[in-house]
Backbone bond lengths (Angstrom), bond angles and torsions (degrees), N, CA, C in turn:
res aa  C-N    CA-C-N  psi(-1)  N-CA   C-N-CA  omega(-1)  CA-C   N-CA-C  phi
1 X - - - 1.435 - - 1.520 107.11 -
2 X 0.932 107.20 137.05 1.870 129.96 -177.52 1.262 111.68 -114.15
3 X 1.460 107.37 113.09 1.555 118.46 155.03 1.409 126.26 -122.81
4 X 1.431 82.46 119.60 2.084 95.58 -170.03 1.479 92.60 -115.23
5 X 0.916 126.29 -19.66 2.301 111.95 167.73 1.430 93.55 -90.52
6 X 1.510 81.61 166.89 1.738 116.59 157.48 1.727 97.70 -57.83
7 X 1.159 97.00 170.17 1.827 118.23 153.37 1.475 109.15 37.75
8 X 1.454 122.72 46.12 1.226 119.24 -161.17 1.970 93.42 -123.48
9 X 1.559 110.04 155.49 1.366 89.28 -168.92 1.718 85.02 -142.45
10 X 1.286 106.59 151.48 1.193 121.65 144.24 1.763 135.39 -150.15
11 X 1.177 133.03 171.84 1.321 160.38 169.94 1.397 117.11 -105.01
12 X 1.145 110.10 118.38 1.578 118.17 172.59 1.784 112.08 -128.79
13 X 1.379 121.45 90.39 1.101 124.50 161.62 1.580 135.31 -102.59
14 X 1.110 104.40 145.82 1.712 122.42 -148.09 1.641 83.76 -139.95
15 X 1.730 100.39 130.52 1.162 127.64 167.23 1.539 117.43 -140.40
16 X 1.466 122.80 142.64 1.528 113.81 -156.93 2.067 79.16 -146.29
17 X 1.396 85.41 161.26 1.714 92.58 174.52 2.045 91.70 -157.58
18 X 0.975 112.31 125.06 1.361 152.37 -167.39 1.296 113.76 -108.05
19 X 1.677 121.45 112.09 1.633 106.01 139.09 1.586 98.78 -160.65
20 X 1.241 95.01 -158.78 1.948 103.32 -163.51 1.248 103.46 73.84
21 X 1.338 155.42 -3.53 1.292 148.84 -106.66 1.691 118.13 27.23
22 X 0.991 107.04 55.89 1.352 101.89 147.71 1.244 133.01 -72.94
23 X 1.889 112.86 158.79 1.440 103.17 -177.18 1.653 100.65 -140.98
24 X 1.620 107.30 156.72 1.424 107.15 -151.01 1.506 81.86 -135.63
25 X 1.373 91.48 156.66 1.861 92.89 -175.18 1.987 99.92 -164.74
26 X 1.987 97.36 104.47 1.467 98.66 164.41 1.533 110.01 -77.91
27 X 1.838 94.70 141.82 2.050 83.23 156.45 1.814 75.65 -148.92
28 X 1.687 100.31 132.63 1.187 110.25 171.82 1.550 112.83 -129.95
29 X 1.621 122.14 167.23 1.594 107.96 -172.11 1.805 82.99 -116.59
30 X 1.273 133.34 149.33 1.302 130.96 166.53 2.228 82.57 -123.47
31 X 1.162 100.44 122.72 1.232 95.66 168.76 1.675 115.03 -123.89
32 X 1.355 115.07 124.36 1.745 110.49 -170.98 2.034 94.12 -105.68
33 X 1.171 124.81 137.99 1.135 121.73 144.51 1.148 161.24 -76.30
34 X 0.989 144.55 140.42 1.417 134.98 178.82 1.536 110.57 -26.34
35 X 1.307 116.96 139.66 1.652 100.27 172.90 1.809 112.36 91.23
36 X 1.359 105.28 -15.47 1.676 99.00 -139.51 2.235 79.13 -99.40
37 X 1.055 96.62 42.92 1.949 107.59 175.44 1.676 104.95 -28.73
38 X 1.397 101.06 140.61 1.794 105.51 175.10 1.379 121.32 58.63
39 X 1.501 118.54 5.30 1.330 110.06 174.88 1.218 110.60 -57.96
40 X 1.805 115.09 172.00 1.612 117.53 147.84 1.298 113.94 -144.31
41 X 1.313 118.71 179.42 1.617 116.28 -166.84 1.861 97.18 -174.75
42 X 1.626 101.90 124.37 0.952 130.03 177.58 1.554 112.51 -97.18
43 X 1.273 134.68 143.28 1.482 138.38 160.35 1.422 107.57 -146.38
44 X 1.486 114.34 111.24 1.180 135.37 173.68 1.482 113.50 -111.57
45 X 1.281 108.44 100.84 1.712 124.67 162.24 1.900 109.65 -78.23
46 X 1.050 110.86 118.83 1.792 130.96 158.91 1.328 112.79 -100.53
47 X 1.441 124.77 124.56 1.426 116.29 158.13 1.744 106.73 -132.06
48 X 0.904 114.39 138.12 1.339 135.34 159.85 1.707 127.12 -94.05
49 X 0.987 128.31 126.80 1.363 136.16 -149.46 1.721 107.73 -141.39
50 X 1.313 122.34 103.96 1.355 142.65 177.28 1.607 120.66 -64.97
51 X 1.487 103.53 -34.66 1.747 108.18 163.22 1.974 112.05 -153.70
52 X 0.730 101.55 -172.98 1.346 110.21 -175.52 1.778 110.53 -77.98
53 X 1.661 123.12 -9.56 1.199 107.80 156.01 1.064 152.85 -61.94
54 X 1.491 99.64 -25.89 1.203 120.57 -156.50 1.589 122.72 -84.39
55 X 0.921 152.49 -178.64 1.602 139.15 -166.27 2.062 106.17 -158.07
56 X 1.023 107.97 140.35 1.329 115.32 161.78 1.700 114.46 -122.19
57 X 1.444 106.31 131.54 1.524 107.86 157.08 1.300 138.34 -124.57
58 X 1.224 135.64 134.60 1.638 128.98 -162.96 1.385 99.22 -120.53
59 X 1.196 119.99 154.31 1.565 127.20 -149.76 1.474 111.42 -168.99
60 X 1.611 100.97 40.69 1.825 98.96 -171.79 1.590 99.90 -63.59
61 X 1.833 102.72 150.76 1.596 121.27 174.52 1.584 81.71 -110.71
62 X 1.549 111.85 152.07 1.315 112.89 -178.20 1.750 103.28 -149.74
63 X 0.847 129.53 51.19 1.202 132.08 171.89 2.123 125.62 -31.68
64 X 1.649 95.70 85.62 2.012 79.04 -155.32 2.167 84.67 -97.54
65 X 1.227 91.98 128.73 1.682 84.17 172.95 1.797 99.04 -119.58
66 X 1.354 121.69 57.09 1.199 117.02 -150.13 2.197 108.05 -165.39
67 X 0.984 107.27 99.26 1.561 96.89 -169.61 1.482 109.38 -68.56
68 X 1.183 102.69 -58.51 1.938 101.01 166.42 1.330 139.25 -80.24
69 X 1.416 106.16 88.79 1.588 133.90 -158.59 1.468 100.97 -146.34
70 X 1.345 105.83 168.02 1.500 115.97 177.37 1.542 108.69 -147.05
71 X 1.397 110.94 105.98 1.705 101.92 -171.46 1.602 95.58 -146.23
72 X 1.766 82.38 146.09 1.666 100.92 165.41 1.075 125.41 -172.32
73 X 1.105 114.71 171.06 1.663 140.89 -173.50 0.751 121.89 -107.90
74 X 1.461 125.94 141.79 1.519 146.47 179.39 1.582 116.96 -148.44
75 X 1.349 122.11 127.85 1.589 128.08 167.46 1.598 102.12 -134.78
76 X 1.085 102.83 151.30 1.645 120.99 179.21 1.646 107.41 -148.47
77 X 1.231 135.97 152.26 0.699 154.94 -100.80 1.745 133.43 156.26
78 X 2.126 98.55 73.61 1.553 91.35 -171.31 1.520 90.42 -135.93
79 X 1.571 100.45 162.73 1.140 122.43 162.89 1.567 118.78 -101.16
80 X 1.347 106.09 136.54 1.501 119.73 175.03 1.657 119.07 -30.70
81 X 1.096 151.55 91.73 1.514 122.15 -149.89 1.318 88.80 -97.76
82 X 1.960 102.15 178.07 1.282 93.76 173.76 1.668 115.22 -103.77
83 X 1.301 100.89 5.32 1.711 105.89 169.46 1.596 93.01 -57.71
84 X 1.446 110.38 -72.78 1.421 99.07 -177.30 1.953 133.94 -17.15
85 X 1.748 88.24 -73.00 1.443 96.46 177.55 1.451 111.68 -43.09
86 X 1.354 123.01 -38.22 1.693 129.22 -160.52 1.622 102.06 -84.87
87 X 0.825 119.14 -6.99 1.480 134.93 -177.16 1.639 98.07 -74.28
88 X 1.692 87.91 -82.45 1.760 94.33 -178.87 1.416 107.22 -46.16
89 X 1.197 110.57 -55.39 1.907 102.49 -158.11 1.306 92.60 -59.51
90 X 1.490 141.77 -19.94 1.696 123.98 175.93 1.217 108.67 -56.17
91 X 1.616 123.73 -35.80 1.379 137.74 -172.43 1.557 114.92 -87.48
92 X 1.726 103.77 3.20 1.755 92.46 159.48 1.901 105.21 112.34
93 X 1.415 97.86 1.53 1.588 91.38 178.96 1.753 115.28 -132.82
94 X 0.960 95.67 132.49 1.505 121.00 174.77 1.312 128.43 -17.43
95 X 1.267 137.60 152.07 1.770 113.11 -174.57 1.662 94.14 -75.58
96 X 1.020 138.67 -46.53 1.267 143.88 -150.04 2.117 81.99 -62.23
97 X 1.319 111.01 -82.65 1.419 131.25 177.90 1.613 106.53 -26.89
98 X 1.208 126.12 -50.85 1.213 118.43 -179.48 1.500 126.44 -77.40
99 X 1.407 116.36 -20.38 1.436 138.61 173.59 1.923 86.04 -74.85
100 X 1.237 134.35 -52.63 1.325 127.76 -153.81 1.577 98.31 -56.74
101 X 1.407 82.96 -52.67 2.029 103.07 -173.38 1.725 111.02 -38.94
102 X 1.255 106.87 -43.93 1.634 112.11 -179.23 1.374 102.28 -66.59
103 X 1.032 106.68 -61.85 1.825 120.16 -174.38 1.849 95.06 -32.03
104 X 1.062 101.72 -64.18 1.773 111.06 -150.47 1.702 85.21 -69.67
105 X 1.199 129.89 -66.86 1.229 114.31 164.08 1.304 151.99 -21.72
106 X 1.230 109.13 -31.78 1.599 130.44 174.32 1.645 102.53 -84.47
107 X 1.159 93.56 -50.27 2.199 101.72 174.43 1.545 108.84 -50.88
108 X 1.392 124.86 -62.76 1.133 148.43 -152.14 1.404 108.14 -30.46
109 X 1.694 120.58 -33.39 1.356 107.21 -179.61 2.035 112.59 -81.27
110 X 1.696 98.65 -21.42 1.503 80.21 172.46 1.758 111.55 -89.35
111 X 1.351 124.90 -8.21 1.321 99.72 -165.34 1.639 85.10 -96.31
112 X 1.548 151.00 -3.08 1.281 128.77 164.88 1.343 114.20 -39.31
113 X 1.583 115.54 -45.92 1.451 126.89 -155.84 1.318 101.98 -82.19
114 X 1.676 147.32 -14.40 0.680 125.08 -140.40 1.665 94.09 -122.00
115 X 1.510 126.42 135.29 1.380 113.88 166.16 1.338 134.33 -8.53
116 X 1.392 128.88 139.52 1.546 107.65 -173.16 1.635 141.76 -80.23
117 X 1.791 86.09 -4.05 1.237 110.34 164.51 1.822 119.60 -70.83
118 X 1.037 99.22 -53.77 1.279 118.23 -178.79 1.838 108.51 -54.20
119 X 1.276 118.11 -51.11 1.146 140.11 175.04 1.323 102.26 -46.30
120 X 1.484 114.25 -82.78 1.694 115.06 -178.47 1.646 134.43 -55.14
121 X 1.428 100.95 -25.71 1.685 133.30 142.64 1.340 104.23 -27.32
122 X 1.737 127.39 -64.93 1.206 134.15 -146.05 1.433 92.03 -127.90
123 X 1.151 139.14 47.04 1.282 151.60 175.48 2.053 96.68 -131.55
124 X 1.443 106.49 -55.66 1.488 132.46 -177.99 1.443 96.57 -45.66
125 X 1.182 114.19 -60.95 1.903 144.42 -149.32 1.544 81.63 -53.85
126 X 1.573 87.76 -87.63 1.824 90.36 168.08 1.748 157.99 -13.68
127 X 1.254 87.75 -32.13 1.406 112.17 -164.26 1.134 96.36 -108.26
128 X 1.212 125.54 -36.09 1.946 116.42 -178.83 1.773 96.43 -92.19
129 X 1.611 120.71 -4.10 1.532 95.92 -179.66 1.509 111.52 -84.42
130 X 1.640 101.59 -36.04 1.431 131.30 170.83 1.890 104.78 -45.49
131 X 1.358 97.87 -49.30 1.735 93.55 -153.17 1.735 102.81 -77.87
132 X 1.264 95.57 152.00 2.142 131.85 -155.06 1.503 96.16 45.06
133 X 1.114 140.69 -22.07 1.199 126.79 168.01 1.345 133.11 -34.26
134 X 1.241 128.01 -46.33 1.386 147.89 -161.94 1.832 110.90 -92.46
135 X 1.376 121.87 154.37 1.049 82.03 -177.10 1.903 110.05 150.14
């Protein structure tokens, strides 16, 4: 993200979902310029994690050439628990079904934004990578 005005704002969110040991790795540039007064800039890393192999890394580049700015960072970092899963299945759903429920939940703030095609597209994607897999 590039900021060459004053008073210019952005959001950069990053969401990753992990398992088998998978490993996920942000590297982003937020660059503010000289001149670029009152900007701000958000970077929010999410990872979700399916077992204990798996790894996330975040690696913001932040280039600030600018004293009056407002910027920051955030990463978090959870695993699926199984209180969770045991929760839902009290409420009637399946291990497979209740693992989905988190999944789609954790997504939910990027696929609101996204066309509704596109959304249910990447709702689908999901659900057949997830399904007999899990388990």
């Amino acid at each position: 993200m590039y900021h060459n005005a004053p008073r210019t704002n952005s959001t950069i969110e990053s969401k990753s979902i992990s398992k088998d040991g998978g490993r996920t790795n942000y590297r982003g540039l937020v660059h503010i310029s000289d001149g670029a007064v009152d900007s701000s800039t958000s970077v929010e890393c999410d990872a979700l994690m399916f077992d204990n192999e798996s790894t996330s890394d975040t690696m913001p580049y932040m280039e600030i050439n600018e004293d009056r700015v407002d910027v920051a960072h955030e990463a978090t970092v959870g695993k699926i628990g199984d209180e969770d899963v045991f929760y839902l299945q009290s409420r009637g759903l399946d291990d497979d079904d209740a693992k989905q429920m988190i999944v789609s939940g954790f997504i939910e703030p990027i696929t609101e934004e996204l066309p509704i095609e596109y959304a249910v597209e990447l709702n689908r994607l999901i659900e057949l990578e997830m399904e007999g897999s899990l388990g």
